[in-house]
PQR file of N, CA, C, O and H, with PARSE charges and radii, in Angstrom:
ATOM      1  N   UNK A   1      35.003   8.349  29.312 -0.4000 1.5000
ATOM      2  CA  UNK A   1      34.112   8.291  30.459 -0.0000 2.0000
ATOM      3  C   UNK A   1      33.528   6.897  30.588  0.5500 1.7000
ATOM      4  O   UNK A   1      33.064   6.167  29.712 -0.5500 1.4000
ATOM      5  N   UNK A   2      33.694   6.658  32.208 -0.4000 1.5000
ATOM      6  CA  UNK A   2      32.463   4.919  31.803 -0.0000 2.0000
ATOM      7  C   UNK A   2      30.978   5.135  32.039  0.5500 1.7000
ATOM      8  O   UNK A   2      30.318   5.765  32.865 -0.5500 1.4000
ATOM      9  H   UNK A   2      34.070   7.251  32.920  0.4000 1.0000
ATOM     10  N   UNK A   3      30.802   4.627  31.348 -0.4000 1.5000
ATOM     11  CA  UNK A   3      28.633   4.742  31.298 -0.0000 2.0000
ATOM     12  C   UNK A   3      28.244   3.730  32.122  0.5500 1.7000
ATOM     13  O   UNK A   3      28.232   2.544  31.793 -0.5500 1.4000
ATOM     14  H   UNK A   3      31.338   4.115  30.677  0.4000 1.0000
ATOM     15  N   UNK A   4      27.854   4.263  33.427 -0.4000 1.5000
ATOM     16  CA  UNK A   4      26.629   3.522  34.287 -0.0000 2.0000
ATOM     17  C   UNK A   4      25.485   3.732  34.487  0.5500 1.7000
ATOM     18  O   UNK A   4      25.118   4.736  35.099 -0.5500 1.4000
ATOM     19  H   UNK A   4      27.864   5.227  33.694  0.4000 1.0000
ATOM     20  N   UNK A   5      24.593   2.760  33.979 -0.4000 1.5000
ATOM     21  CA  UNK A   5      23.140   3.348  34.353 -0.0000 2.0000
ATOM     22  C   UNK A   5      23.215   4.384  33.695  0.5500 1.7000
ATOM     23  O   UNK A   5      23.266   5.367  34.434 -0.5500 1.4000
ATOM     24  H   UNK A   5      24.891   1.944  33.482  0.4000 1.0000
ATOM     25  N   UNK A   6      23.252   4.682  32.352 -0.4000 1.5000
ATOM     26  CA  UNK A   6      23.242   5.335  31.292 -0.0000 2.0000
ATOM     27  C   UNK A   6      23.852   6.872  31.160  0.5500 1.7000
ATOM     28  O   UNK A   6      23.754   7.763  30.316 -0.5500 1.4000
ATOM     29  H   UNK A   6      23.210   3.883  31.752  0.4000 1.0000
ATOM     30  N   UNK A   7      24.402   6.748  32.191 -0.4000 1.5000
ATOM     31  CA  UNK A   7      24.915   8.362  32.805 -0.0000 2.0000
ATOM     32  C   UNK A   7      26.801   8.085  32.132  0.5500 1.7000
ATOM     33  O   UNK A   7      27.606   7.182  31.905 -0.5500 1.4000
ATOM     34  H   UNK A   7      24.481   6.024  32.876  0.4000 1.0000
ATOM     35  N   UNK A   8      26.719   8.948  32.096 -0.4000 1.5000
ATOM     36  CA  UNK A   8      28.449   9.562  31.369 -0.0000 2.0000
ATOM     37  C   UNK A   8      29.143  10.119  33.114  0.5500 1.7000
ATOM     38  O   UNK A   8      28.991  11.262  33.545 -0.5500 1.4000
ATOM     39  H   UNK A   8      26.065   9.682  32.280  0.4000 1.0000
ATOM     40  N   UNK A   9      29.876   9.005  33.861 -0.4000 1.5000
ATOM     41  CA  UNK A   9      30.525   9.390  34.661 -0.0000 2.0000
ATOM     42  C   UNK A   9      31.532  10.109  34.462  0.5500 1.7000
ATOM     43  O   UNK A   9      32.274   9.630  33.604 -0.5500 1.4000
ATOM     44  H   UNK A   9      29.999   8.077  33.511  0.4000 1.0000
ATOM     45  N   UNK A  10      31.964  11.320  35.013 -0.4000 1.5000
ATOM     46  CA  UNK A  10      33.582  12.194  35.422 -0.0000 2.0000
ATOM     47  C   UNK A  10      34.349  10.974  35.123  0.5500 1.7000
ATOM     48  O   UNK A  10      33.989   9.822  35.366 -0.5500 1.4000
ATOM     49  H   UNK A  10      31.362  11.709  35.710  0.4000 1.0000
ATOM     50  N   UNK A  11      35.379  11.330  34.603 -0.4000 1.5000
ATOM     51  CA  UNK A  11      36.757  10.076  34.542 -0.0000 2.0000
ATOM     52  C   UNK A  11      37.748  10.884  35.644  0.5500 1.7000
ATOM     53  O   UNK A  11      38.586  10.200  36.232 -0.5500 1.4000
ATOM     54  H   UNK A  11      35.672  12.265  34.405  0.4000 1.0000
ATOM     55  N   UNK A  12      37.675  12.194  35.907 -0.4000 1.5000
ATOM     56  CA  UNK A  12      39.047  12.787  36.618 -0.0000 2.0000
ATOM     57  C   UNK A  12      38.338  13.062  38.078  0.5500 1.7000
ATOM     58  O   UNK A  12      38.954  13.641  38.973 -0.5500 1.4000
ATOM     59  H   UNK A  12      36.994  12.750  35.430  0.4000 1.0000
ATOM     60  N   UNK A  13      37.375  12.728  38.192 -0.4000 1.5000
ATOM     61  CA  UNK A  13      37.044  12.712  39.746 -0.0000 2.0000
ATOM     62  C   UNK A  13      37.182  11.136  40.457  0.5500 1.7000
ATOM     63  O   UNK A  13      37.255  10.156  39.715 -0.5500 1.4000
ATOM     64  H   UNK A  13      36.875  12.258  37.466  0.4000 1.0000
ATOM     65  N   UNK A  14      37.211  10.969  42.109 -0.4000 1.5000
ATOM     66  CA  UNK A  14      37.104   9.329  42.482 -0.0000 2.0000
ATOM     67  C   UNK A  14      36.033   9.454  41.926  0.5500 1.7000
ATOM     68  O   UNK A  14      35.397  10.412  41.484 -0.5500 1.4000
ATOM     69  H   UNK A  14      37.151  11.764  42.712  0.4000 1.0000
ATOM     70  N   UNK A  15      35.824   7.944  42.010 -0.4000 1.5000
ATOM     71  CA  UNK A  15      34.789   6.903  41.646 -0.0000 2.0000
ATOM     72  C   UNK A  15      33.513   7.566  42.985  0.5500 1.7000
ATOM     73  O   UNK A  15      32.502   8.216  42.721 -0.5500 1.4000
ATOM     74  H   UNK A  15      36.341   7.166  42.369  0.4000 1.0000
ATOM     75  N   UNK A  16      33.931   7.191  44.221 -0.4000 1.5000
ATOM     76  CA  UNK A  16      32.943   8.015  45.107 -0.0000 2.0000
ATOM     77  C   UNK A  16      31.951   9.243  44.687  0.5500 1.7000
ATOM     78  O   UNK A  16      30.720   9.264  44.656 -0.5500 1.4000
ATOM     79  H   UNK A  16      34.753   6.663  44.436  0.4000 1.0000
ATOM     80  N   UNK A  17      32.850  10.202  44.394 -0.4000 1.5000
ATOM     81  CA  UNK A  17      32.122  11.542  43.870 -0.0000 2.0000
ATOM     82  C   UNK A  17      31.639  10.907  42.388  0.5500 1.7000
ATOM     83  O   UNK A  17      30.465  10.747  42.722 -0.5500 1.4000
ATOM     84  H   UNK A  17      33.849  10.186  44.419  0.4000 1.0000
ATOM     85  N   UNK A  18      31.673  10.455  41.079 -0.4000 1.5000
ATOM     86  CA  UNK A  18      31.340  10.135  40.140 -0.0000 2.0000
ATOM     87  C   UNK A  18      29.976   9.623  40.204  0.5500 1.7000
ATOM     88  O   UNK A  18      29.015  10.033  39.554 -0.5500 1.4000
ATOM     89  H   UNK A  18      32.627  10.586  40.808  0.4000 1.0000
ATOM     90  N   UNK A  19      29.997   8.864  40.895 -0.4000 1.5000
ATOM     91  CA  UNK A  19      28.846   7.742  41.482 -0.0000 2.0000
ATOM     92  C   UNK A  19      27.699   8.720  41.625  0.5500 1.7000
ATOM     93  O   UNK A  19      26.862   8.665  40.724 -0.5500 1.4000
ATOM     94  H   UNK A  19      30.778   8.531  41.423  0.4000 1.0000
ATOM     95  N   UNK A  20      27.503   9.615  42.599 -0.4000 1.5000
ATOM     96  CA  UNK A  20      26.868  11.158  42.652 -0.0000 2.0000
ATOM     97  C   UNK A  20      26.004  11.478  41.557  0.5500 1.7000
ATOM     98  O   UNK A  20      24.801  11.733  41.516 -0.5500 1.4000
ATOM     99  H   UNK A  20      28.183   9.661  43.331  0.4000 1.0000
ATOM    100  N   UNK A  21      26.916  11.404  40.657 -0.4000 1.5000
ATOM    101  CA  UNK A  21      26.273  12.058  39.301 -0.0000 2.0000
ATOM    102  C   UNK A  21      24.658  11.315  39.015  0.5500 1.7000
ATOM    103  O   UNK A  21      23.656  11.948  38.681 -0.5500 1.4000
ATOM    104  H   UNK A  21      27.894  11.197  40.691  0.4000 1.0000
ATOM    105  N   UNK A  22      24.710  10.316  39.171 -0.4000 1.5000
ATOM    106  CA  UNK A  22      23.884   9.514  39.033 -0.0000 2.0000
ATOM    107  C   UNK A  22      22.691   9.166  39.685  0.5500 1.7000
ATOM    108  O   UNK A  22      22.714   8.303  40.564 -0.5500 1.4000
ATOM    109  H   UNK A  22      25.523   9.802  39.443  0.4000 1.0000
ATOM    110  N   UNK A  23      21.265   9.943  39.242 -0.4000 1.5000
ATOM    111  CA  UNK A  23      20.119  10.401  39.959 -0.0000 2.0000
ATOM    112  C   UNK A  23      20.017   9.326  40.968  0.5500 1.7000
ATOM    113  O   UNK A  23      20.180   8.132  40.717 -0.5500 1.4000
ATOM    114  H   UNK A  23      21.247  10.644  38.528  0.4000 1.0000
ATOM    115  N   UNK A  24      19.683   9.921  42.343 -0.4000 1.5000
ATOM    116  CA  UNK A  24      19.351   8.731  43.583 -0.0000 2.0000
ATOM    117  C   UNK A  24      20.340   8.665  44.249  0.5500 1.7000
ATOM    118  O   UNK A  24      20.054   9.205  45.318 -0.5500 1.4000
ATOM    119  H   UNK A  24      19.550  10.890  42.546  0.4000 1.0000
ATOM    120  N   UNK A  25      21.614   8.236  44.276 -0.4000 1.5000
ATOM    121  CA  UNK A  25      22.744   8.080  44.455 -0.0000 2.0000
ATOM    122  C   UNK A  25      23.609   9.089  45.151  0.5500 1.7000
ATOM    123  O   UNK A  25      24.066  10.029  44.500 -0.5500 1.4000
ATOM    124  H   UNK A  25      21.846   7.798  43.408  0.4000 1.0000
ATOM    125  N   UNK A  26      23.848   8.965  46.354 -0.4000 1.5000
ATOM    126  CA  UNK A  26      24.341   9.705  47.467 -0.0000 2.0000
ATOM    127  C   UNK A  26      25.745   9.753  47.584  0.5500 1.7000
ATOM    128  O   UNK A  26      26.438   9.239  46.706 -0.5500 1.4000
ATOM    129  H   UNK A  26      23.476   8.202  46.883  0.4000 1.0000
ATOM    130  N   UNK A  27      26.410  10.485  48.875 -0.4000 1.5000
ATOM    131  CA  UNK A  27      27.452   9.605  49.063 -0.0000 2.0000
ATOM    132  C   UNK A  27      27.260   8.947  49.929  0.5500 1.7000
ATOM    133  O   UNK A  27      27.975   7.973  49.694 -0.5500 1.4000
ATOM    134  H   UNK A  27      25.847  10.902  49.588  0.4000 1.0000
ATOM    135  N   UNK A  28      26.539   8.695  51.245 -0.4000 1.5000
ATOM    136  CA  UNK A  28      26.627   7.359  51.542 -0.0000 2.0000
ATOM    137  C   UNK A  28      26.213   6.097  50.521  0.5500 1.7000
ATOM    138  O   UNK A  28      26.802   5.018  50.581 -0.5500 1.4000
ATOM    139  H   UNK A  28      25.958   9.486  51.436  0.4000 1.0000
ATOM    140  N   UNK A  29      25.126   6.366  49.577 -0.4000 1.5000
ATOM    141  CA  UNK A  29      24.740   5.181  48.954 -0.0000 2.0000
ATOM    142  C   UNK A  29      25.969   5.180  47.873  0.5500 1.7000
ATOM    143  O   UNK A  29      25.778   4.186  47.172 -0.5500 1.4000
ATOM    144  H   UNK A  29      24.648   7.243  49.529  0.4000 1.0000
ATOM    145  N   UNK A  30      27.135   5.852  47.439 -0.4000 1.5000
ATOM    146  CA  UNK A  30      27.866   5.572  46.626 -0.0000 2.0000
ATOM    147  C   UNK A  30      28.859   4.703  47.546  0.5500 1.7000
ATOM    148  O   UNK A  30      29.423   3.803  46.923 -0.5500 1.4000
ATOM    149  H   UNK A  30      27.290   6.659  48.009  0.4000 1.0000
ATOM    150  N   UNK A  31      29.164   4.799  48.846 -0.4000 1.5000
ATOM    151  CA  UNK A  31      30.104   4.517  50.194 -0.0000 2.0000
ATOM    152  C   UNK A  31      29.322   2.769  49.992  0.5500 1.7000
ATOM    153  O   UNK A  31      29.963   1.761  49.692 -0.5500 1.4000
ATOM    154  H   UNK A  31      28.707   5.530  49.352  0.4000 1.0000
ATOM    155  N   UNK A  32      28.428   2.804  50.149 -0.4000 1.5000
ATOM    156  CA  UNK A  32      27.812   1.556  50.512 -0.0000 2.0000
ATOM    157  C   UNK A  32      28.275   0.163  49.079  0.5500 1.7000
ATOM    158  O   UNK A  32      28.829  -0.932  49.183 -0.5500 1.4000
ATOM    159  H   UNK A  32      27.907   3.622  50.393  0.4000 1.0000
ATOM    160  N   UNK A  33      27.670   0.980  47.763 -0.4000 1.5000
ATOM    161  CA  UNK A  33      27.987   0.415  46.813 -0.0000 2.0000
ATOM    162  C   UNK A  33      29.834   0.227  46.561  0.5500 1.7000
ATOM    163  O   UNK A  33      30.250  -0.877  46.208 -0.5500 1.4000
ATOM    164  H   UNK A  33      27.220   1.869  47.678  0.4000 1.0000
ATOM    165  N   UNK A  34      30.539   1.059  46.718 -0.4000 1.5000
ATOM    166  CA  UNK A  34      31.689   0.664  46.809 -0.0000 2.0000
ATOM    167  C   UNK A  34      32.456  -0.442  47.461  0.5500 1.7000
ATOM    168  O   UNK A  34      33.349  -1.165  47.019 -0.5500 1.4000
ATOM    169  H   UNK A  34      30.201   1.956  47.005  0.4000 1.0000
ATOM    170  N   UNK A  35      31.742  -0.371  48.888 -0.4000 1.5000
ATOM    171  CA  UNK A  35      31.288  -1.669  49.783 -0.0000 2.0000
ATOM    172  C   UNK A  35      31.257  -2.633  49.596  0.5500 1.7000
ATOM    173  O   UNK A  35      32.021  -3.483  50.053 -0.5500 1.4000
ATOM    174  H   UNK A  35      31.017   0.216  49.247  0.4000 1.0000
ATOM    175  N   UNK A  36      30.227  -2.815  48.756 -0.4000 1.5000
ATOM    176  CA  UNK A  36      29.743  -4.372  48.009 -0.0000 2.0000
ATOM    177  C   UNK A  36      30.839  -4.946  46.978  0.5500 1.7000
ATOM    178  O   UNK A  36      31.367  -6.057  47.003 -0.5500 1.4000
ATOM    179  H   UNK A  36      29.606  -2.125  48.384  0.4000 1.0000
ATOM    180  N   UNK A  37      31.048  -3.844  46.020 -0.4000 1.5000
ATOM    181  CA  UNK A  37      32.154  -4.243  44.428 -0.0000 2.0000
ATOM    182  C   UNK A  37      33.323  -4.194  45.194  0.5500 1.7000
ATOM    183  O   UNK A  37      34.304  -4.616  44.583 -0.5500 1.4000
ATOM    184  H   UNK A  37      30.618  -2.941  46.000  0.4000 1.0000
ATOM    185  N   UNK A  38      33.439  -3.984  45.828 -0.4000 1.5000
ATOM    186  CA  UNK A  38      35.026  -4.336  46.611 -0.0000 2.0000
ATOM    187  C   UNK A  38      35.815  -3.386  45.894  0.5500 1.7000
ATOM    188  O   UNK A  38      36.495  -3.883  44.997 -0.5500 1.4000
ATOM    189  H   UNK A  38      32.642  -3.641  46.325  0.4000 1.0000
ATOM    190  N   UNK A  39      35.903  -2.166  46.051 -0.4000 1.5000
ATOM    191  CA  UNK A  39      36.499  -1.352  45.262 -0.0000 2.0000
ATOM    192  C   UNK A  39      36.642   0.089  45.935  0.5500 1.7000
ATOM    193  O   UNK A  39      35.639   0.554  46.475 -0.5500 1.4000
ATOM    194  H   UNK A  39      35.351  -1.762  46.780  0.4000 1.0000
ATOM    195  N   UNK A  40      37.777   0.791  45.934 -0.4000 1.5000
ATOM    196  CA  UNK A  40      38.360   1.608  46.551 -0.0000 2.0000
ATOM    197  C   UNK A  40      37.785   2.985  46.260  0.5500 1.7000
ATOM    198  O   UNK A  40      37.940   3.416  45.118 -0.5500 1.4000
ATOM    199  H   UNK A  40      38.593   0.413  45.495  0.4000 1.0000
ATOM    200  N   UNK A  41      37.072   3.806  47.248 -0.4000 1.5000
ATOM    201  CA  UNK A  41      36.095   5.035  47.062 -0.0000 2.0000
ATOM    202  C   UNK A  41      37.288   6.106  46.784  0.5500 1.7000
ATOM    203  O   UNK A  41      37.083   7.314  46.665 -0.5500 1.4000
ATOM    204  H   UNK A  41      36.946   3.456  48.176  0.4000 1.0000
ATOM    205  N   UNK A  42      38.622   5.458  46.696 -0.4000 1.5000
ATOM    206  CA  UNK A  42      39.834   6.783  46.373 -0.0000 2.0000
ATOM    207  C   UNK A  42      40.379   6.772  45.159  0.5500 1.7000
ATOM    208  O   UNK A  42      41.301   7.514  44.819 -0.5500 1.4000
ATOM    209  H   UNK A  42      38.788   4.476  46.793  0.4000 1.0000
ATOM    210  N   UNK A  43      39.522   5.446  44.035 -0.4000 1.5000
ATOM    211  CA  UNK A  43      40.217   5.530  42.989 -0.0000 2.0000
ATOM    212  C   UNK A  43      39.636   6.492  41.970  0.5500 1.7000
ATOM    213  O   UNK A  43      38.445   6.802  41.950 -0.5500 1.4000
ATOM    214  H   UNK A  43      38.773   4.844  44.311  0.4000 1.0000
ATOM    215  N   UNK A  44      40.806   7.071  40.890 -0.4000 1.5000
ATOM    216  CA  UNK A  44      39.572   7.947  40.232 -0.0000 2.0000
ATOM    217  C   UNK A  44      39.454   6.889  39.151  0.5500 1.7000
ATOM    218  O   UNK A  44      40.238   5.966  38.928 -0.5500 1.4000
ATOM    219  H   UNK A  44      41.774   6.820  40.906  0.4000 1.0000
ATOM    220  N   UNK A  45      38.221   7.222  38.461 -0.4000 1.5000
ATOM    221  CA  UNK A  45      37.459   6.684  37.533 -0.0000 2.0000
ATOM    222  C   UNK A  45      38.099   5.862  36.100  0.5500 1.7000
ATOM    223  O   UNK A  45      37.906   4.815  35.484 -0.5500 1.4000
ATOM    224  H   UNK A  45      37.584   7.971  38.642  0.4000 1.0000
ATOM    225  N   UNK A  46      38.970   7.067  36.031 -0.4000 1.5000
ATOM    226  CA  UNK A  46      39.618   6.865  34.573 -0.0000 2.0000
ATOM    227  C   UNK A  46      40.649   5.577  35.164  0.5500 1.7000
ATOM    228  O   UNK A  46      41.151   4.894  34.271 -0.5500 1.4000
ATOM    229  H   UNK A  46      39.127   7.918  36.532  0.4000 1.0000
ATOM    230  N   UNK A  47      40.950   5.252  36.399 -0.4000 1.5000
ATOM    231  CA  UNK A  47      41.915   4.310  36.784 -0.0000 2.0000
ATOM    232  C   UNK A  47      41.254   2.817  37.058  0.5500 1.7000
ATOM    233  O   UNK A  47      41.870   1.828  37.457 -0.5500 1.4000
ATOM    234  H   UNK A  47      40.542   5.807  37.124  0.4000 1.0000
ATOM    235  N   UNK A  48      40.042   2.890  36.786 -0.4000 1.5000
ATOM    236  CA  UNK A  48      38.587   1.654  37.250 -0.0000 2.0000
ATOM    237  C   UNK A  48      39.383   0.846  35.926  0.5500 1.7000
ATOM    238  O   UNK A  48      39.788   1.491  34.960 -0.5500 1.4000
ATOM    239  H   UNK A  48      39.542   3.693  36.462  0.4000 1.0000
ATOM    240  N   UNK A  49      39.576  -0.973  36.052 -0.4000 1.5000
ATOM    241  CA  UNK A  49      39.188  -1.614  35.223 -0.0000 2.0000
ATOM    242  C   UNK A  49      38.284  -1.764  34.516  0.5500 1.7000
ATOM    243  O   UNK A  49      37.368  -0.952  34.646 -0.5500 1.4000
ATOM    244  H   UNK A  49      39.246  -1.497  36.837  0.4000 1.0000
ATOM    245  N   UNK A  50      38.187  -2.512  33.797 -0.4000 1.5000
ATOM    246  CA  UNK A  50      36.860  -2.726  33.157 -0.0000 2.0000
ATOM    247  C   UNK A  50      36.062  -4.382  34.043  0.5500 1.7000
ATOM    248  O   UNK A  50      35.126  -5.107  33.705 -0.5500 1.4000
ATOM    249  H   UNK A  50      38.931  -3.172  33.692  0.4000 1.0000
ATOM    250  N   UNK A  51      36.834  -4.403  35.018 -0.4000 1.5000
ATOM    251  CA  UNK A  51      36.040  -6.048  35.257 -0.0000 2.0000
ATOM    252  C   UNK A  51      35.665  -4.751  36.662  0.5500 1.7000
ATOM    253  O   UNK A  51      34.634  -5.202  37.161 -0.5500 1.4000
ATOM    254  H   UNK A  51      37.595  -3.814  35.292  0.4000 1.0000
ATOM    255  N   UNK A  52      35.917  -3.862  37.192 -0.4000 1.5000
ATOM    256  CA  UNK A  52      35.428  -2.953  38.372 -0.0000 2.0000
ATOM    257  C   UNK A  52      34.340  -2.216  37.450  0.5500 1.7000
ATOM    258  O   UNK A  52      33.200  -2.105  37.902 -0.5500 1.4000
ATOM    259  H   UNK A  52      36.754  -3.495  36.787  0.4000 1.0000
ATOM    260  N   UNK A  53      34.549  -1.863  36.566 -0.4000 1.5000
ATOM    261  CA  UNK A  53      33.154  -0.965  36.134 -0.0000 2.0000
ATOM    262  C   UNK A  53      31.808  -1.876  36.009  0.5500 1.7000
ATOM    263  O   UNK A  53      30.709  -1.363  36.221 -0.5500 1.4000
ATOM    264  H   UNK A  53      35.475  -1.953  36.199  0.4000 1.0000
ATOM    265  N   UNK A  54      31.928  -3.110  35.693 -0.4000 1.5000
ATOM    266  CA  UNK A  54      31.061  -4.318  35.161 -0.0000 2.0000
ATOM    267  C   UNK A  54      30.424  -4.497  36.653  0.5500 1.7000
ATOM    268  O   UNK A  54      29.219  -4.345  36.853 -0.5500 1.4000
ATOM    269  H   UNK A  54      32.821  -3.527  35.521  0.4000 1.0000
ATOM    270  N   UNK A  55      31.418  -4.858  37.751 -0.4000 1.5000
ATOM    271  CA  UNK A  55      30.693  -4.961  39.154 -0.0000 2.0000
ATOM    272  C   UNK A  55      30.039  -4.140  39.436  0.5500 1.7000
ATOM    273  O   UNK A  55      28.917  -4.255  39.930 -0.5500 1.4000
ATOM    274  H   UNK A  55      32.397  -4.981  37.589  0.4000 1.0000
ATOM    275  N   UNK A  56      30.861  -2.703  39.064 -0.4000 1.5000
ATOM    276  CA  UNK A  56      29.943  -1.583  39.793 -0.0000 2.0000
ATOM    277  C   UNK A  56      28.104  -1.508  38.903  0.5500 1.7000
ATOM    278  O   UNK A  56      27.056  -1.062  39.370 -0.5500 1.4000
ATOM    279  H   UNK A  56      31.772  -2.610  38.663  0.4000 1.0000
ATOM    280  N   UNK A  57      28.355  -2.100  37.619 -0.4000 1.5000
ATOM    281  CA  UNK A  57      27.283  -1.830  37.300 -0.0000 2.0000
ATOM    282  C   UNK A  57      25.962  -2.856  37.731  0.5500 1.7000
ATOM    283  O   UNK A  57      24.744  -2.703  37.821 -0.5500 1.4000
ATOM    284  H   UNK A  57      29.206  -2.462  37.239  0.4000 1.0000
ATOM    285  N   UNK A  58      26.918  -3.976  37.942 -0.4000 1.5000
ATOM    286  CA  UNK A  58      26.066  -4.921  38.481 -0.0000 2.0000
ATOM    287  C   UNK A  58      25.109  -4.909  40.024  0.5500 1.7000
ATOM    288  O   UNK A  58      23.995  -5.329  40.337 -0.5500 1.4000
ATOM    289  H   UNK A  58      27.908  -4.100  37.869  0.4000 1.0000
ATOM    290  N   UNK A  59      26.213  -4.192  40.737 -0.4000 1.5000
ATOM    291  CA  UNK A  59      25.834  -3.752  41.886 -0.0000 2.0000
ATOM    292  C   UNK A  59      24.707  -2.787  41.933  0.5500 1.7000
ATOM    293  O   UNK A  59      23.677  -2.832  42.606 -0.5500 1.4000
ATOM    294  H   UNK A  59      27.118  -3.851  40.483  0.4000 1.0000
ATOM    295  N   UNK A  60      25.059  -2.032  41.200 -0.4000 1.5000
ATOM    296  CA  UNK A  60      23.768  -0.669  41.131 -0.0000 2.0000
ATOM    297  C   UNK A  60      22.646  -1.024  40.721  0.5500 1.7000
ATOM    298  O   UNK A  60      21.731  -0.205  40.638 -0.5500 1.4000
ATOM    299  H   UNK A  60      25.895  -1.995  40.653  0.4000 1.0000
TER
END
């Protein structure tokens, strides 16, 4: 699983729905953040690099 913001994301769901998990965090505000990291709301999780998980965390 990758740990954002201290949360244990889904690896077999997209990244979109994963994002969710994570108190506050919508799906538009997961839509938006995907936005920014330049990164595809259709990938699933377990398929995220590690230089995409680092943005995403940076972003959040």
């Amino acid at each position: 699983m990758a740990r954002i913001s201290g949360i244990d994301i889904p690896r077999n769901k997209r990244i979109e729905v994963s994002l969710t998990y994570i108190y506050g965090i919508g799906r538009q505000t997961a839509k938006e953040i995907l936005t920014k990291a330049n990164v595809d709301p259709d990938t699933r999780t377990r398929d995220l690099s590690e230089a995409e998980v680092t943005t995403l965390r940076q972003v959040i």
